[in-house]
C-alpha positions as a Markdown table, in Angstrom:
| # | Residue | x | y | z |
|---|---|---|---|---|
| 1 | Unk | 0.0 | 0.0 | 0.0 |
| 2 | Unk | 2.9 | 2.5 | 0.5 |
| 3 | Unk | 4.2 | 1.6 | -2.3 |
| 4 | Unk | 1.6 | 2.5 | -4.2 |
| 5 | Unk | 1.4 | 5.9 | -2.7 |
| 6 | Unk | 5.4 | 6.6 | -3.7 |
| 7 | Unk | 4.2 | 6.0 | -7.3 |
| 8 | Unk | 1.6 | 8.3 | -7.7 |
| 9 | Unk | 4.0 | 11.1 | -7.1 |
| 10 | Unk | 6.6 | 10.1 | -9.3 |
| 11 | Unk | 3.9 | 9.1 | -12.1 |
| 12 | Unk | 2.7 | 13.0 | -12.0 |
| 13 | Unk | 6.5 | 14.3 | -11.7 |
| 14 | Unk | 7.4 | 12.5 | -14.6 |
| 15 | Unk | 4.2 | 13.4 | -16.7 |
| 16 | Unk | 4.9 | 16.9 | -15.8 |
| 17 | Unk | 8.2 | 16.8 | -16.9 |
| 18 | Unk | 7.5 | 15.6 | -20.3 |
| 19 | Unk | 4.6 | 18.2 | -20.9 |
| 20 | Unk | 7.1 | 20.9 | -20.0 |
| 21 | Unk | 10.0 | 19.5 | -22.2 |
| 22 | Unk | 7.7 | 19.4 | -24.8 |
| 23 | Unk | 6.4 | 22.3 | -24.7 |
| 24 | Unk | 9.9 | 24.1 | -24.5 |
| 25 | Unk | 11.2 | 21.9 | -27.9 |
| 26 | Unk | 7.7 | 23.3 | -29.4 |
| 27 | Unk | 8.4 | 26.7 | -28.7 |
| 28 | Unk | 11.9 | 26.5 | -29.7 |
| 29 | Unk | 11.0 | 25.8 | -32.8 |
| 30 | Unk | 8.2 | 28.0 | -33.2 |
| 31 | Unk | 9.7 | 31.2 | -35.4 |
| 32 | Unk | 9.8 | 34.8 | -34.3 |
| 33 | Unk | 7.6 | 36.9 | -36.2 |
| 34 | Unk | 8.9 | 40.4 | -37.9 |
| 35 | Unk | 6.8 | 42.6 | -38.8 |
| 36 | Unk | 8.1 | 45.8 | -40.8 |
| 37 | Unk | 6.6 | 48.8 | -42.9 |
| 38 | Unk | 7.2 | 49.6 | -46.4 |
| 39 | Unk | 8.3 | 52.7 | -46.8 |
| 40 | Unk | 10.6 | 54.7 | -49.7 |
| 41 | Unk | 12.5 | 58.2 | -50.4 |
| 42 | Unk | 10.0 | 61.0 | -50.0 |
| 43 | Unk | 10.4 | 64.7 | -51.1 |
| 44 | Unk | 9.1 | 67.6 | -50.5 |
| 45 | Unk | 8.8 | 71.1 | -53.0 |
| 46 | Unk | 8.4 | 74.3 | -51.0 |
| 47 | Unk | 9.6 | 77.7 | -51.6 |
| 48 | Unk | 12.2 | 79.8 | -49.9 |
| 49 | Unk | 9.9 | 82.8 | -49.8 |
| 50 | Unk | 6.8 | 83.5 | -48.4 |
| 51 | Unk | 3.5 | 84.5 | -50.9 |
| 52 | Unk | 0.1 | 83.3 | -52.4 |
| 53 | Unk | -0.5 | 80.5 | -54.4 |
| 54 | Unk | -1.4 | 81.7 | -58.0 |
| 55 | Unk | -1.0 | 78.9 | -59.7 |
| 56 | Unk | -1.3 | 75.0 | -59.0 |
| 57 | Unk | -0.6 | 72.3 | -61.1 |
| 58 | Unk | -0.2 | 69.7 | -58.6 |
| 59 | Unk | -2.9 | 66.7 | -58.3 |
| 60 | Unk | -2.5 | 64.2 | -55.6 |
| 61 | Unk | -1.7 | 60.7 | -57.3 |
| 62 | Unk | -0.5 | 62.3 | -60.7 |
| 63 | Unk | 3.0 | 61.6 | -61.8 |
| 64 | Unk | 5.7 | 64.2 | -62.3 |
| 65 | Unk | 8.9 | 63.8 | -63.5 |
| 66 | Unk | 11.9 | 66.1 | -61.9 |
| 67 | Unk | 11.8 | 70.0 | -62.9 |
| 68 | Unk | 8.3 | 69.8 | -63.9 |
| 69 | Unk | 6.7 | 73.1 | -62.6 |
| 70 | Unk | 4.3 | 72.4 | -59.4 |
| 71 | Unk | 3.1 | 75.4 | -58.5 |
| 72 | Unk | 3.7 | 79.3 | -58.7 |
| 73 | Unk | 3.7 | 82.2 | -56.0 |
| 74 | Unk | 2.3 | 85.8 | -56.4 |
| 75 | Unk | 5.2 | 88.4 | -55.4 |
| 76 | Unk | 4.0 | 91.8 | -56.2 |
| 77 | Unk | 6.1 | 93.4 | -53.5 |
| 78 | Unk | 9.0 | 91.3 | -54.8 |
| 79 | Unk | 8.5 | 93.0 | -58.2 |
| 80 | Unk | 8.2 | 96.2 | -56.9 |
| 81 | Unk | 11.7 | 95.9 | -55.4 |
| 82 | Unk | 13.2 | 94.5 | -58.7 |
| 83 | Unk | 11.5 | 97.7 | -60.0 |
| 84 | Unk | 13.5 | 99.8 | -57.6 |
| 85 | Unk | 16.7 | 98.1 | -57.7 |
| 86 | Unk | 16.7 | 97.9 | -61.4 |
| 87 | Unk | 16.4 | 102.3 | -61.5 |
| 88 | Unk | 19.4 | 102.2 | -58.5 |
| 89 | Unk | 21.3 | 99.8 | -61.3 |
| 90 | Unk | 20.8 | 102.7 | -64.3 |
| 91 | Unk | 21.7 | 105.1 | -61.8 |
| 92 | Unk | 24.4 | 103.5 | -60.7 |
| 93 | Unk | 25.6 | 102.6 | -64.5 |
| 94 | Unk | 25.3 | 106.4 | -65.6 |
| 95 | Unk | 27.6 | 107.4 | -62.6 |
| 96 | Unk | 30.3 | 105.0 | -64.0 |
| 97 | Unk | 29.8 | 106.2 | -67.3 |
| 98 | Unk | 30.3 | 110.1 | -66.5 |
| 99 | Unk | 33.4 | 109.3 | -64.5 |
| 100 | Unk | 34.9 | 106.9 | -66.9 |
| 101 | Unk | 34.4 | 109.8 | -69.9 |
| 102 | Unk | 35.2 | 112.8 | -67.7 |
| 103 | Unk | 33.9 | 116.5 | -68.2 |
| 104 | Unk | 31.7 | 117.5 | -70.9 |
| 105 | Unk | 33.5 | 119.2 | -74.1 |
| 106 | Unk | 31.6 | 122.8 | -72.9 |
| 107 | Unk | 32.9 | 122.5 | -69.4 |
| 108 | Unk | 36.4 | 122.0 | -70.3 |
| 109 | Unk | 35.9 | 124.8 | -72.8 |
| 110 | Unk | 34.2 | 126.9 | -70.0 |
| 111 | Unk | 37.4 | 126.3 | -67.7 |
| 112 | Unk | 40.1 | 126.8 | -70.5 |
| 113 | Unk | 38.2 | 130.6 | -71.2 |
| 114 | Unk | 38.4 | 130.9 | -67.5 |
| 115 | Unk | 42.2 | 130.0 | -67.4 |
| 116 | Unk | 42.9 | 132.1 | -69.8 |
| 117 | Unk | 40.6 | 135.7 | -68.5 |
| 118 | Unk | 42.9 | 134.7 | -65.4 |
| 119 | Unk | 46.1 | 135.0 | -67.5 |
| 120 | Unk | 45.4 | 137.9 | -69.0 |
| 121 | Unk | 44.1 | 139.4 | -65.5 |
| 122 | Unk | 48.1 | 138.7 | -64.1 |
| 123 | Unk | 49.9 | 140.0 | -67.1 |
| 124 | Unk | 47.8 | 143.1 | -66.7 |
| 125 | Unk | 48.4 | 143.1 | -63.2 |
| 126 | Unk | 52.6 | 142.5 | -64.0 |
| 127 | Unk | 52.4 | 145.3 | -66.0 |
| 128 | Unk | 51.4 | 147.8 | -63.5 |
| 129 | Unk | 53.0 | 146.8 | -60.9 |
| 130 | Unk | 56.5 | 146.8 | -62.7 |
| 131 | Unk | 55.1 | 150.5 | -63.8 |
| 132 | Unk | 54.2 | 151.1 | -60.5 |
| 133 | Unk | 57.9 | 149.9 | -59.3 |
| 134 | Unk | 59.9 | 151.9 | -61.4 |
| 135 | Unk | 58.1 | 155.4 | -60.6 |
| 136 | Unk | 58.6 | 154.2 | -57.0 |
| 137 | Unk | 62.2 | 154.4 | -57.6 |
| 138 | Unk | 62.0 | 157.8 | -58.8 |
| 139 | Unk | 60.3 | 158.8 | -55.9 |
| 140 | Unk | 57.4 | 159.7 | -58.3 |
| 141 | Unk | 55.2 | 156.7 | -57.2 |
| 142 | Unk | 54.2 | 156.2 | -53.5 |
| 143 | Unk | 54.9 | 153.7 | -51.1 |
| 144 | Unk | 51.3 | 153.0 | -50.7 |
| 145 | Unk | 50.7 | 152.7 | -54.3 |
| 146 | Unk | 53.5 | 150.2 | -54.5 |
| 147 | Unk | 51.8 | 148.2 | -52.1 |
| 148 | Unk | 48.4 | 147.9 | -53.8 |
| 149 | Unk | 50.1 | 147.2 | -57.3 |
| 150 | Unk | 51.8 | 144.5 | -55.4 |
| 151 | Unk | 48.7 | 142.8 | -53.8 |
| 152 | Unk | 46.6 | 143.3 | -57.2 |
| 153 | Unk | 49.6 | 141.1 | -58.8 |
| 154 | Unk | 49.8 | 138.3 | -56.6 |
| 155 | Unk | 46.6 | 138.1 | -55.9 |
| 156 | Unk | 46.0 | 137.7 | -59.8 |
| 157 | Unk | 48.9 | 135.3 | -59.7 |
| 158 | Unk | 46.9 | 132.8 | -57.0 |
| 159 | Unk | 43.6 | 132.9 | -59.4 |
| 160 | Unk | 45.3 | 132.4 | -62.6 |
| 161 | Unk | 46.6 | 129.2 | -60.6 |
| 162 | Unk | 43.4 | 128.6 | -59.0 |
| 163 | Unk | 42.0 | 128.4 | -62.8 |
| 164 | Unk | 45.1 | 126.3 | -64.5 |
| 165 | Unk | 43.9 | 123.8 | -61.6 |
| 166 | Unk | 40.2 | 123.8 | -62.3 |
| 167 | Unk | 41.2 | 123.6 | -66.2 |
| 168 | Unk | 43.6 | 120.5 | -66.0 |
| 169 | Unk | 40.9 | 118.3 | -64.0 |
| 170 | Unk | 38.6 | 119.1 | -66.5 |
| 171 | Unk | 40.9 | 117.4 | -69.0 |
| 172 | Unk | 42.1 | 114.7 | -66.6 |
| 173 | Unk | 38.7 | 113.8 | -65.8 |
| 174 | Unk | 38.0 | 111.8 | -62.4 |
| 175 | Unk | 40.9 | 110.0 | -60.6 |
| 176 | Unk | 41.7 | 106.4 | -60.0 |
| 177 | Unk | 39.8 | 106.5 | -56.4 |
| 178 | Unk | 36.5 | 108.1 | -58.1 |
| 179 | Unk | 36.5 | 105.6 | -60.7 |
| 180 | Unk | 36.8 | 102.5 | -58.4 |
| 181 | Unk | 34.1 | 103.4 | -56.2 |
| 182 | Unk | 31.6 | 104.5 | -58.9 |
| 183 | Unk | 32.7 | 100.9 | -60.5 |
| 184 | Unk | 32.1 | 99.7 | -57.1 |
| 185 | Unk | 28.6 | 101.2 | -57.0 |
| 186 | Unk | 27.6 | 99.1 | -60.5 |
| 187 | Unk | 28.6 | 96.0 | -58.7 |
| 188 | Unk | 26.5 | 96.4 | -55.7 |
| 189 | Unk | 23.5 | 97.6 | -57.6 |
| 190 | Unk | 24.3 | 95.0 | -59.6 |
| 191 | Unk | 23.6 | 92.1 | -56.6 |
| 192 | Unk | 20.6 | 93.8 | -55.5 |
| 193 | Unk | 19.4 | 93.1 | -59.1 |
| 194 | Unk | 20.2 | 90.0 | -58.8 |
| 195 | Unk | 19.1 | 88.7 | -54.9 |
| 196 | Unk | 15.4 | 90.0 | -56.3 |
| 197 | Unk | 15.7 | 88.4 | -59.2 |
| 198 | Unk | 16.5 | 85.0 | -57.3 |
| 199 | Unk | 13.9 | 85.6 | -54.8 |
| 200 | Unk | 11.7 | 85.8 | -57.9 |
| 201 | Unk | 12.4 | 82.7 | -59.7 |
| 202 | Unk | 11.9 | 80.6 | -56.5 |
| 203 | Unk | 8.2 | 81.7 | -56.6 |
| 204 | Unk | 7.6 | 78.9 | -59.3 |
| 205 | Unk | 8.5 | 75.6 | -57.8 |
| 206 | Unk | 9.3 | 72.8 | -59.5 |
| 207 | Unk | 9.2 | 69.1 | -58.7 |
| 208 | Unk | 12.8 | 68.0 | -57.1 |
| 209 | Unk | 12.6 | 64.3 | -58.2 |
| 210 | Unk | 10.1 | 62.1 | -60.2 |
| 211 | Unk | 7.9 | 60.2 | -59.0 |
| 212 | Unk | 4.0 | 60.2 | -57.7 |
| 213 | Unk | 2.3 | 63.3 | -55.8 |
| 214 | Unk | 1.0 | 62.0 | -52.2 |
| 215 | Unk | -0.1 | 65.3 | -50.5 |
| 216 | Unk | -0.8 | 68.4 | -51.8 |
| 217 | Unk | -1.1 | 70.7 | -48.5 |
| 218 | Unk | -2.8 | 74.2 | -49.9 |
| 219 | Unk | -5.1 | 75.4 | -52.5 |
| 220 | Unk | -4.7 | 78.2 | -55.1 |
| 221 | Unk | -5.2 | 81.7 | -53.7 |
| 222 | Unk | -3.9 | 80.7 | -50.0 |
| 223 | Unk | -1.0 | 82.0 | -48.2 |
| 224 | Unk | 2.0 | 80.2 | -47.3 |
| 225 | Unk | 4.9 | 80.7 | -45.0 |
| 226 | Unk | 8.5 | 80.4 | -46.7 |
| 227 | Unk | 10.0 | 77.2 | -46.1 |
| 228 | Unk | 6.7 | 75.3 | -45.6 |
| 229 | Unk | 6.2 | 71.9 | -47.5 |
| 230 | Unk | 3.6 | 72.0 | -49.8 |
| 231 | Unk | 3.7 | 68.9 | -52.4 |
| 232 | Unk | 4.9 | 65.8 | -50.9 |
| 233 | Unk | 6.7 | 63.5 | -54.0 |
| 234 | Unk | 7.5 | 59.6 | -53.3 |
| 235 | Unk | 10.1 | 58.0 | -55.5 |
| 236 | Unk | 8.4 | 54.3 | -55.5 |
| 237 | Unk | 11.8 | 53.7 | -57.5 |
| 238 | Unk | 14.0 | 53.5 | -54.0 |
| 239 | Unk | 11.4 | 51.8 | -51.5 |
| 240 | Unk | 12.4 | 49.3 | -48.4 |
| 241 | Unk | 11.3 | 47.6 | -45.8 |
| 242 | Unk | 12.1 | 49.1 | -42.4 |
| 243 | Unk | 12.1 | 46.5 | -39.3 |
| 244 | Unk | 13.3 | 47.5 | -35.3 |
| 245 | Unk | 14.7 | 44.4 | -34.1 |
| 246 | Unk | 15.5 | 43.3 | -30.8 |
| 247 | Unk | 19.0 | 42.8 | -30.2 |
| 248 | Unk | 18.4 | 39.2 | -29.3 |
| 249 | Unk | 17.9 | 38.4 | -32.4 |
| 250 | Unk | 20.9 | 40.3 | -34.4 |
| 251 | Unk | 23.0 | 37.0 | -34.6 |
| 252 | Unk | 20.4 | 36.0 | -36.9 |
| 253 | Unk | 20.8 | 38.7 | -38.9 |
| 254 | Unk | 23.7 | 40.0 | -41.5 |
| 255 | Unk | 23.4 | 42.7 | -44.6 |
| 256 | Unk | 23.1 | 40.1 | -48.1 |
| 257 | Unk | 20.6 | 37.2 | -46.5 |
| 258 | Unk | 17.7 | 36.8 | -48.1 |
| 259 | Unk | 14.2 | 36.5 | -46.1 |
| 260 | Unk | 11.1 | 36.0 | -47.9 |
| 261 | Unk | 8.3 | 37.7 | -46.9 |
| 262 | Unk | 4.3 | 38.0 | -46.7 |
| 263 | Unk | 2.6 | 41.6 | -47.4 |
| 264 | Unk | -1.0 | 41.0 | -46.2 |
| 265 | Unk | -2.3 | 43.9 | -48.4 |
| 266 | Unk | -1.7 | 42.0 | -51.2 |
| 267 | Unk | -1.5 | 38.7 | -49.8 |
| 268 | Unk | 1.5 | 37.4 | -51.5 |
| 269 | Unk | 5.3 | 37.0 | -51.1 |
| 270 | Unk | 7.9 | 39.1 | -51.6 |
| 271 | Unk | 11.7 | 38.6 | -51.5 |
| 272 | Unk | 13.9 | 40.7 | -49.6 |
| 273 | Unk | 17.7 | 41.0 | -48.7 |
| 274 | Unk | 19.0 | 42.8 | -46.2 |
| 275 | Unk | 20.5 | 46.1 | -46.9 |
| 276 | Unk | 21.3 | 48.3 | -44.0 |
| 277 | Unk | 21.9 | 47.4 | -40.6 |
| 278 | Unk | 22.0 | 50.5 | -38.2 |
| 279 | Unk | 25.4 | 51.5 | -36.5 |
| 280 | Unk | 24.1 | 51.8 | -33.6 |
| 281 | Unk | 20.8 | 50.7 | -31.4 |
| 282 | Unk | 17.4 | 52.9 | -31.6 |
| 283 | Unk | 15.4 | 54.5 | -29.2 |
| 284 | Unk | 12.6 | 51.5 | -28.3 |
| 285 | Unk | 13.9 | 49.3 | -25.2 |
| 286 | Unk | 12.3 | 46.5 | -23.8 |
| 287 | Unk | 12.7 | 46.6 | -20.1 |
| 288 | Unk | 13.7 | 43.5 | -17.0 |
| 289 | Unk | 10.7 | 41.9 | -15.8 |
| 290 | Unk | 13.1 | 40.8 | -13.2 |
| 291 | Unk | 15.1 | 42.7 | -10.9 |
| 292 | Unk | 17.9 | 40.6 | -10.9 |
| 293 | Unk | 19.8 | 38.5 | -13.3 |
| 294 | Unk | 17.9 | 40.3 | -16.0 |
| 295 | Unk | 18.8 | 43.2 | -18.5 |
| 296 | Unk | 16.8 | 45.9 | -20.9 |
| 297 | Unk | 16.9 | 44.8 | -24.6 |
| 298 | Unk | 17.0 | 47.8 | -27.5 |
| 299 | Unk | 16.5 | 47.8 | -30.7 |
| 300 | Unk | 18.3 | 48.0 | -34.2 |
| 301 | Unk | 17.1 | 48.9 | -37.4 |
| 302 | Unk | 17.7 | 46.8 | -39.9 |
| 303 | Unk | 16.3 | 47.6 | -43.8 |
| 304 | Unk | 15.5 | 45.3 | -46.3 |
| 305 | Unk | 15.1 | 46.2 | -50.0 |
| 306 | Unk | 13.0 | 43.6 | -52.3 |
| 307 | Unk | 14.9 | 41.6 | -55.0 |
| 308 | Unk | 12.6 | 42.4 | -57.4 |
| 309 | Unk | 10.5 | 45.3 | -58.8 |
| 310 | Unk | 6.9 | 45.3 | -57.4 |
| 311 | Unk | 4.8 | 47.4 | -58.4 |
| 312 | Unk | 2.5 | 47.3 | -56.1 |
| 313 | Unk | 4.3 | 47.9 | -53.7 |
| 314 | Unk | 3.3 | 51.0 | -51.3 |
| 315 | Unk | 4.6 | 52.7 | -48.6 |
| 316 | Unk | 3.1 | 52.1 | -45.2 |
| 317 | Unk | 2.1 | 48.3 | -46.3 |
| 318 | Unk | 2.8 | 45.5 | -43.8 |
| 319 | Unk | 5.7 | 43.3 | -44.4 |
| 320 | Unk | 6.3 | 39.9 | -42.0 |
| 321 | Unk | 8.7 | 37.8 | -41.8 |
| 322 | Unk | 9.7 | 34.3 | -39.8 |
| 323 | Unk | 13.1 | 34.6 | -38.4 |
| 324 | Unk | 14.2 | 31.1 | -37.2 |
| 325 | Unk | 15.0 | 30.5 | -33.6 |
């Protein structure tokens, strides 16, 4: 009878044994699922300037090809500056000119007739004075008279200089100094010119890349900040698969291998390789359930890129695949 008893126990150790070995070789070789999101290069086309939409040629779905215009911007302050810089530019261009040529054939004329009313002023002036000078001598002339013929003649003297001066930068024209900054001038009207004209042809926006319109994110006639996305493009050309796997399972994982795998929305296979691996592990972690002995496990993402073209294919799909334990 107490035998019987010490067998009962072992019968229900043993059965519980196997179920728990079994069930530990079933799970082993149960497969991990993956499950990833399609996804591919997106664009976006926005402007560097601020305006309204006058024009939109932009249709959500359509295709475009790269430099194919989207949409345009109304700028009537922006032409109003080009309008403004452009006169500072003529301006600025007739300045250079009149230096670069010099005085006008009547001014140098007017300052030669001056040069020479100045000449004949001081010769008169010599004249008397030496007059003056010799009756001095005599004693017929006063001191006093002397003096004022002297003054008259030097004073002549300084304007007939005073005129040679005006008259020979007439013929010169401007100096080296003038010249340089009035060139100077034509260059800096000359890049106002063109920082409006730049901010000008960036209100018509065309498409950076080709491929298929997802969002288009205003209407015609609204108002839009600069910078601000308004068509979204995705290239379906470059697409992936994007997976964040734990690090447990990295081993299992190196760029080249080949995974095949299931995309519910169109309930077939695909076949993948693996592409990119990240450098280094992402945000999500998976915490310890147990306080000791265990340790948080992060995250890598890895990319996998199909073998061949689908063309189905579209971003935000599902994509799962079995990983073998």
């Amino acid at each position: 009878m107490k035998s019987k008893r010490l067998i009962l126990p072992i019968i229900l150790i043993f059965v519980s044994a196997v179920i728990i070995s079994t069930g530990y070789i079933l799970q082993r070789r149960q497969p991990t699922i993956l499950q990833g999101v399609v996804q591919c290069k997106e664009y976006s086309a926005q402007s560097k300037i601020a305006g309204r939409i006058d024009s939109l040629f932009a249709v959500e779905g359509a295709t475009v090809v790269a430099g194919e215009l989207l949409y345009t911007l109304s700028t009537p302050e922006l032409d109003t500056k080009l309008e403004q810089a452009v006169a500072a530019k003529s301006a600025a261009v007739a300045l250079d000119k009149q230096t670069l040529i010099g005085a006008r054939k009547e001014q140098i004329e007017a300052a030669y007739n001056l040069y020479q009313k100045a000449t004949a002023a001081r010769e008169f002036a010599e004249k008397s004075y030496n007059r003056i000078k010799s009756l001095h001598d005599k004693g017929v002339a006063t001191t006093q008279q002397l003096d004022e013929a002297t003054a008259t003649f030097e004073a002549l003297k300084a304007t007939q200089s005073a005129a040679y001066a005006e008259y020979s930068l007439a013929l010169a024209g401007a100096t080296k100094e003038q010249k340089a900054a009035a060139a100077a001038q034509v260059s800096m009207a000359q890049g106002a010119v063109n920082e409006v004209e730049s901010y000008i042809a960036d209100s018509r926006v065309y498409s950076p890349a080709t491929g298929e319109i997802s969002t288009v994110a205003f209407n015609r006639g609204e108002v839009i900040g600069a910078g601000f996305p308004v068509v979204t493009i995705l290239d379906l050309s470059d697409i992936w698969v994007e997976f964040n796997i734990k690090e447990t399972l990295m081993p299992n994982i190196v760029v080249g291998e080949r995974f095949s795998a299931f995309i519910p929305a169109l309930n077939s296979d695909i076949d993948l390789t693996v592409s990119y691996i990240a450098p280094q592990a992402d945000f999500a972690v998976w915490n310890a359930t147990r306080t000791e002995g265990g340790f948080d496990i992060r995250t890598f993402v890895v990319k996998m890129r199909p073998t061949d073209s689908h063309s189905n294919l579209r971003p935000g799909m599902s994509a799962i695949i079995k990983l073998k334990r």
